[in-house]
N, C-alpha and C positions, 0 to 999 in steps of 0.2 A: 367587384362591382356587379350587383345583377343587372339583368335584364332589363329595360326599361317598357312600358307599357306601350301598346301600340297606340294608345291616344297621345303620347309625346310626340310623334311622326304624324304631325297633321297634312302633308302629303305621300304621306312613306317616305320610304328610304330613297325609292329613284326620285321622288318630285322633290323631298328634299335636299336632296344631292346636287341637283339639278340649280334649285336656287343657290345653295350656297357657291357651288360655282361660278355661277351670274355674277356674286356678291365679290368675290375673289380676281372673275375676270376683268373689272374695275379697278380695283390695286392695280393689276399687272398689266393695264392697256394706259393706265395713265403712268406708271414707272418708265414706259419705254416708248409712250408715241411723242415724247418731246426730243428723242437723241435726232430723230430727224431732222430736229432743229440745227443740232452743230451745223448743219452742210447747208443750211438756207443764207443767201444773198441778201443784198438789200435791208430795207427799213432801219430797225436798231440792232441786229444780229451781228456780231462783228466778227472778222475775222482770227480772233484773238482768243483761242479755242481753251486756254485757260479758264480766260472769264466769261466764257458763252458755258460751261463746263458748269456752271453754276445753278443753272436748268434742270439740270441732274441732281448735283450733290442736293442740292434743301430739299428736296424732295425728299433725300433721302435719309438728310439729317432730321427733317420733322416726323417722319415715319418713324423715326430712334426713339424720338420725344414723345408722339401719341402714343406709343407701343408699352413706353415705361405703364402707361397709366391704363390703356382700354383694357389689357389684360384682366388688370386686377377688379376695373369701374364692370367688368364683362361677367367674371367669377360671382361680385356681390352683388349686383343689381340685374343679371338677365341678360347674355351674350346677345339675345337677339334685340332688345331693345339698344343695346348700346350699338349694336350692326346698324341699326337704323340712323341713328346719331352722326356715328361715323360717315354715313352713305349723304345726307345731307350736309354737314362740314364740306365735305367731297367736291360736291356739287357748285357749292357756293365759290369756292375755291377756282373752279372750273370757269366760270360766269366771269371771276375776275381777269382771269388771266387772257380770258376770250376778250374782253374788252380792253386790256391794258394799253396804255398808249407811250411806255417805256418799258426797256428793258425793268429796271428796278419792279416796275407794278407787274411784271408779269411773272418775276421770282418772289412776290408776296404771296400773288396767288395758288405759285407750284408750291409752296410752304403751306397750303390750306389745303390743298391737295393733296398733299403728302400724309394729314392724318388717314386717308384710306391705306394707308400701308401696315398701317393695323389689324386691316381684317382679315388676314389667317387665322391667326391666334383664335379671335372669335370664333368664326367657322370649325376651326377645330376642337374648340371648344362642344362645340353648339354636334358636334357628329360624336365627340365623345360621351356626351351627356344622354344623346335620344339614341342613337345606330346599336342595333345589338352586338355583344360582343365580338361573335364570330365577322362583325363589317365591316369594323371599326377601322383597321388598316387597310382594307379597301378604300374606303371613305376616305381616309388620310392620304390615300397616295393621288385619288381621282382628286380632292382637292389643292394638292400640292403642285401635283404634276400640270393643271389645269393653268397654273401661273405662265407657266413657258408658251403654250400656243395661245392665250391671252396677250403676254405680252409682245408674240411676234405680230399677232393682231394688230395690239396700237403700234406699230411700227409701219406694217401694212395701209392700214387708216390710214395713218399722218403721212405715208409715203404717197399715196394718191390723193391728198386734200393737198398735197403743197404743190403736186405737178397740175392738177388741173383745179384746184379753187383757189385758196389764202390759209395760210396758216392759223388763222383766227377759227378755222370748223375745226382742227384738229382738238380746241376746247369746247366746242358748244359739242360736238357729239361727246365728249369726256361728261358734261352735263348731262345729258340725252341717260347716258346709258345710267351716270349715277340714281338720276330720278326715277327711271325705269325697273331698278334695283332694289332702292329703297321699297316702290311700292311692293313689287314683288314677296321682298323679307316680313313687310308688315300685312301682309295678306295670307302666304300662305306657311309662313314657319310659326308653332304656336311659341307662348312665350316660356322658358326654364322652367324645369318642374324645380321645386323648392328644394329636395332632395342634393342636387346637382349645384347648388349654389353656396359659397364662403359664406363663413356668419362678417359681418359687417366688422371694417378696421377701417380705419382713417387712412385718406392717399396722401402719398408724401411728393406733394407737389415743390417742396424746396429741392427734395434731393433731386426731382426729375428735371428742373431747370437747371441747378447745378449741370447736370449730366450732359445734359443737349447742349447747354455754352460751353462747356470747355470744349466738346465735340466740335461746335462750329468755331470756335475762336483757334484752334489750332489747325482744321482744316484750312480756313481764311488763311493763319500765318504758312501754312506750308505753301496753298497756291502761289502766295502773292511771292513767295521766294523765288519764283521763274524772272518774273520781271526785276524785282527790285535786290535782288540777292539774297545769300545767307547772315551777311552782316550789320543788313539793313533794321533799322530801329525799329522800326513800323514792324516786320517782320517777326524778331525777337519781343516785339512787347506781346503780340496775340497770341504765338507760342509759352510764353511765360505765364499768362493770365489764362490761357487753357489747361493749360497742365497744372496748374493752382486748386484751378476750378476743380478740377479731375483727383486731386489729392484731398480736396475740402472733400468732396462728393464721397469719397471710400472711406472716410472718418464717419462723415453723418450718418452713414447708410451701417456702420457697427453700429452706431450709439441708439438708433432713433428703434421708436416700439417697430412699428411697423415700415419698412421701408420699402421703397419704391421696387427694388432688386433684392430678395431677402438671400442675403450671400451667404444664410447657412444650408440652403438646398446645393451649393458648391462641397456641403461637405461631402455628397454620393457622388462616388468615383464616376460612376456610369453616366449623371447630369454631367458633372464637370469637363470630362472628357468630349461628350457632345457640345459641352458651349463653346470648347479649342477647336474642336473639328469645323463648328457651323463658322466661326471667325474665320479658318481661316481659306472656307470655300467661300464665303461671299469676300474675300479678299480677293480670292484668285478668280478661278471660273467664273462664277457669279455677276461680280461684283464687275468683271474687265470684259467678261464675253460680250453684252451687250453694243458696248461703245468702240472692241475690238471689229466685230463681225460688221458693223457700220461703216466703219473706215473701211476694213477690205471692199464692201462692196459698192462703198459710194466714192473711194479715193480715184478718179484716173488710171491709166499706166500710159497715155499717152498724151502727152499734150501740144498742140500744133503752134508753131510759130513762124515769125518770115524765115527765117533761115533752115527750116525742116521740122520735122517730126520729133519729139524729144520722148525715149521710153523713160519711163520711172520703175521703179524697183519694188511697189508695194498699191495694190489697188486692182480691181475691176471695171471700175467706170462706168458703173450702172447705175437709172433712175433712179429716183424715190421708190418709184411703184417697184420696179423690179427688185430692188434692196428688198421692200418688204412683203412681195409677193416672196422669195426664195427664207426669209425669215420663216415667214407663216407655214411654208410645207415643210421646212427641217422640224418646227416646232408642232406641228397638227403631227408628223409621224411620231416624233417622242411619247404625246401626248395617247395616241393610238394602243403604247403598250403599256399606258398605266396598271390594268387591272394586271400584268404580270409583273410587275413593280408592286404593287398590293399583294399579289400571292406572294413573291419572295420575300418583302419583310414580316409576311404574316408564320412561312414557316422556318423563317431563317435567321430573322433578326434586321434591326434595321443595319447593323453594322456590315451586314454582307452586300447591304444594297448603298452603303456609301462606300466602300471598298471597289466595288462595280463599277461606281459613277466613276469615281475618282480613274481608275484605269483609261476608261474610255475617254474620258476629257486631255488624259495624256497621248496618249498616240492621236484623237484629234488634229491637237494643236500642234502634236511634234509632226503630222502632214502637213497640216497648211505653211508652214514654216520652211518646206523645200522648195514651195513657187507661189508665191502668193500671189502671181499674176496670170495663174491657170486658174480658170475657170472650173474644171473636171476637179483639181484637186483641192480648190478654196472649197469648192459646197461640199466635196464627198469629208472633208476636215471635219468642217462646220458642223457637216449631220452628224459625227459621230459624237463630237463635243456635246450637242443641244439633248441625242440618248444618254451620254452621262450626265446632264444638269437632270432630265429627267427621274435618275435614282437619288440624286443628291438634292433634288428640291422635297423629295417624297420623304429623303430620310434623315434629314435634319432633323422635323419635327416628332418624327416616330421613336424616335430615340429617347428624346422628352418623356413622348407620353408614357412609355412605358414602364418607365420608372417614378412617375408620382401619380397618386390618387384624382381621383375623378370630380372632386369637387376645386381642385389647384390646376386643371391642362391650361383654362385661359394662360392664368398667371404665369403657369412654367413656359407652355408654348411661348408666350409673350415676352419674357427673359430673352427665350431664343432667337426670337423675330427681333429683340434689342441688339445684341448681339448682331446678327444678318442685317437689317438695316445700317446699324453705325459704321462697319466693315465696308460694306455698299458702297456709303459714302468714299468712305477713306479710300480705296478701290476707285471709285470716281474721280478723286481730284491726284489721284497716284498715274491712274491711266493718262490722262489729261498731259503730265509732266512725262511721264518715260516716250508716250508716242512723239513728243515734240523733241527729244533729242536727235540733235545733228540731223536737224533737219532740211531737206534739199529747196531750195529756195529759188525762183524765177520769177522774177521779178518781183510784184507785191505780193507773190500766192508764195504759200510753203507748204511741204509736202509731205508725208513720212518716208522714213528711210528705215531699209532693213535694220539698220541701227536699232529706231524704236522700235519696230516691230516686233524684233528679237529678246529685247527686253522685257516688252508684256508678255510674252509667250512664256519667256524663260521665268517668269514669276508666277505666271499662272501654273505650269508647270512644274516646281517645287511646293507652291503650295498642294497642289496632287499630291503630291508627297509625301509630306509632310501631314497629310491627313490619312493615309494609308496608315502611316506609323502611329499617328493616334488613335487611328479606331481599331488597330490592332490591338491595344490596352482597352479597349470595353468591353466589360464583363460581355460573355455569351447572354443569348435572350433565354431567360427561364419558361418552362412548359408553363402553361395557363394555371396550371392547380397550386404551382410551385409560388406564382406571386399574388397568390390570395384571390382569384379574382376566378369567377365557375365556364369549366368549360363545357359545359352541354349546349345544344342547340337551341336556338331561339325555341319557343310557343309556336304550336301549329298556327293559331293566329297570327302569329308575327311573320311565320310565314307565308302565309296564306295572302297578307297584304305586300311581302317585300314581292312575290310574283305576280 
C-alpha cells in the first residue's frame, strides 16, 4: 500500500484521529450507558434481570446485523459517507428510546441504536485508507483502545443522570452526542479517495437477515429457558428455528456470488485464527466484563432488616455515580497507554498484544474472585482486567488488518466486528443466566452468590485461555517489505502536517 497523499487527511492525522474517535466514542457510550439500567427501580424496569438483560443483548444483536452490511456498503460507497448514515440511524434510535413509554418501545429503539456498533470497522477502515503506513497501528490501537474509556463514559453519564435526573437523558444526550458526531465526520473528514475503495458487488441482504434471526431466535430460546425450562416448547421451538436459520445461512453464504461473510477469507490461517480468538474474547472478557464489573459494584454486601444486618457474599454497594465514576478512571488509564499498545503491535505483532491482554484479564479476575466484597481488591482486579481489554480491544482488529489488502479492511475488520458483536451478545444473555444461579434470595430482592460469581469468572477465565492457545498458532507478523507493502517513511510533507 503506498502512502497516501496528504490531501486525504483533511485534518491530518491528529484532527482526524480525533474525530474518528468522537465517531467510536458513540458505539461505546451507548453499548454501555444502558447496563445502568439492570439496577434501576420503578417505572417498567423489572426486577427479572433475564428480561431486563434484553437492553443489552439487541443492541448487540443489531450491531451483528448492521456490521454484516456497513462493512462492505463502507468498502464500496465511502466509509465516511456511510459513518454518517450510521451516526444518524444512531440518533434516531436514541430519540426513540428517550421517549419510549414501554419496556418493548424502548428495546426497539436500542435495536436502532445498535447499528452504531458498526463503526469501528468504518473508522478503521477510513485510518487504513488515509494514515501513513508507519501510523496506521497507532491509529488502530488509539481507535480501539478509545472503545473502553468511552464506554466507561456512558456508564459514568447514565450513572449520574439516574442518581440525580430520569433515565430518559441517559438517551437524549446518546442523541446529543450522535448528532454532534455526525456533523463533525461531515465537516471535517474528506470523502474515500477512489483508490481505497471495492469495485461495486451486490449486498446480500438475505443471508444478513438469516444471520441476525437465528442469532436472536436462539439467544430469545436460551434466555427464556431460565424461566420456562429446557423442555419447555416455546423454548425448543426458537432454539430449533435458529439453528435452522443458522444452517440455511452457512449453505447460502457457499452458494451466493457475493456474500454477506465471504468464508473463503477463512481459508488464511492467520484471518481464521483471529476470528476464534476475537469470538472467544468477546465471549469472555468482553462480552461478561461489562455487566460483571456492574454487579460488583452496584450489588450491596449488606442489607439492613428488622432482625439485624444481613452480609451477602458478592457486591460493593455503590451509586450509579460512583459505579461509573471508578469505571471511567480504570478505563481513562487503559486508555492512557494506547500509544504503547500501538508501538507493541506495530513492532511485535498483534498476537503479542493479545497474548498480553489475555494474561492480564486472568490474574484480574483470578483477584477479584478472593473478596469480592473488598473494595482495595474489587478495583485493583478490575484495573487490571480493563489494561488487558485495552491490548485485546487494539488487537482483535490489528490482526485482520494485516493480513488483507487495503481496499477489503472495512469488510474484513467488519467480519470481525460480526464476530465480536454476535459473541457480545451471546455473552450477554449467558451472563444474565450464570449470575442468577443459586441465588440468595430476601424476601422479593435476589442477590448474587459466589456461586454465580464464580461461574463468570471461571468462563471468563478459560476463555483467556483458550485464546492464548490460539494465538499461539498465528503466524508471527512479517517485516513490512515481506508483506508487500513499503516500508520507508512518510513525505517530508506528510510530515511536516502529522507535526
Amino acid at each position: 500500500m503506498s502512502t497516501p497523499p496528504v490531501s486525504t487527511l483533511k485534518g491530518g492525522v491528529v484532527g482526524t484521529l480525533v474525530v474518528l474517535v468522537f465517531a467510536e466514542v458513540v458505539a461505546a457510550f451507548e453499548t454501555t450507558m444502558a447496563t445502568q439500567l439492570l439496577y434501576t427501580p420503578g417505572e417498567f424496569f423489572t426486577k427479572d434481570l433475564s428480561a431486563l438483560i434484553w437492553i443489552v443483548t439487541v443492541y448487540a444483536l443489531a450491531a451483528a446485523l448492521a456490521t454484516c452490511f456497513v462493512g462492505r456498503l463502507g468498502d464500496q460507497f465511502g466509509r465516511r459517507n456511510v459513518l454518517i448514515a450510521v451516526l444518524i440511524v444512531s440518533l434516531v434510535g436514541s430519540v426513540i428510546s428517550a421517549c419510549a413509554p414501554s419496556l418493548t418501545v424502548l428495546i426497539a429503539g436500542r435495536a436502532l441504536q445498535g447499528v452504531s456498533g458498526a463503526i469501528l470497522p468504518l473508522t478503521i477502515g477510513i485510518v487504513r485508507a488515509s494514515f501513513p503506513a508507519g501510523r496506521v497501528a497507532l491509529g488502530v490501537a488509539v481507535v480501539s483502545t478509545s472503545a473502553l474509556v468511552a464506554g466507561a463514559s456512558g456508564s459514568l453519564v447514565g450513572g449520574v443522570l439516574l442518581d440525580h435526573a430520569t433515565w430518559h437523558w441517559i438517551f437524549w444526550s446518546a442523541a446529543i452526542l450522535a448528532g454532534v458526531s455526525a456533523f463533525l465526520a461531515c465537516t471535517m473528514i474528506r470523502r474515500d479517495p477512489p483508490e481505497t475503495l471495492a469495485s461495486a458487488k451486490g449486498i446480500d441482504w438475505f443471508g444478513g437477515i438469516l444471520f441476525g434471526g437465528g442469532i436472536a431466535a436462539t439467544l430469545y430460546g436460551a434466555t427464556t429457558s431460565k424461566d420456562l425450562g429446557w423442555n419447555s416448547t416455546q423454548v425448543l421451538v426458537f432454539i430449533v428455528i435458529g439453528v435452522a436459520a443458522l444452517v440455511l445461512w452457512y449453505q447460502w453464504e457457499r452458494r451466493i456470488a457475493d456474500p454477506m461473510i465471504d468464508l473463503a477469507m477463512f481459508a488464511d490461517r492467520k484471518f481464521s485464527l483471529g476470528m476464534v480468538a476475537t469470538a472467544l474474547i468477546a465471549l469472555g472478557p468482553i462480552g461478561m466484563g461489562t455487566v460483571l464489573s456492574i454487579t460488583l459494584y452496584r450489588t450491596p454486601n449488606v442489607i439492613n432488616s428488622p432482625s439485624g444486618d444481613i452480609s451477602l457474599p458478592v457486591g460493593l454497594g455503590y451509586s450509579a455515580t460512583m459505579a461509573g465514576v471508578l469505571g471511567f478512571l480504570t478505563a481513562a488509564a487503559s486508555f492512557a497507554i494506547a500509544p504503547l499498545i500501538g508501538r507493541i503491535s506495530q513492532n511485535y505483532g498483534a498476537r503479542t498484544g493479545l497474548m498480553a491482554g489475555s494474561g492480564l484479564v486472568i490474574v484480574g479476575f483470578g483477584i477479584v474472585s478472593f473478596a469480592p466484597t473488598d473494595p482495595v481488591v474489587v478495583i485493583a482486579g478490575l484495573l487490571l482486567s480493563v489494561f488487558g481489554n485495552g491490548f485485546l480491544y487494539a488487537g482483535m482488529p490489528t490482526v485482520i488488518v494485516e493480513c488483507v489488502t487495503p481496499e477489503h479492511t472495512s469488510t474484513a475488520t467488519g467480519i470481525n466486528a460480526v464476530v465480536r458483536t454476535t459473541f457480545q451478545a451471546v455473552a450477554a444473555s449467558l451472563v444474565a443466566i450464570l449470575l442468577t444461579v443459586s441465588p440468595i434470595i430476601l424476601g422479593d430482592n435476589s442477590f448474587t452468590s459466589r456461586t454465580g460469581l464464580n461461574l463468570v469468572v471461571g468462563v471468563c477465565i478459560a476463555a483467556c485461555l483458550l485464546t492464548m492457545v490460539v494465538v499461539s498458532r498465528i503466524p508471527a507478523q512479517q517485516p513490512p517489505h515481506a508483506q508487500g507493502e513499503p516500508s520507508a517513511a512518510p513525505s517530508p510533507a506528510l510530515d511536516e502536517e502529522i507535526r
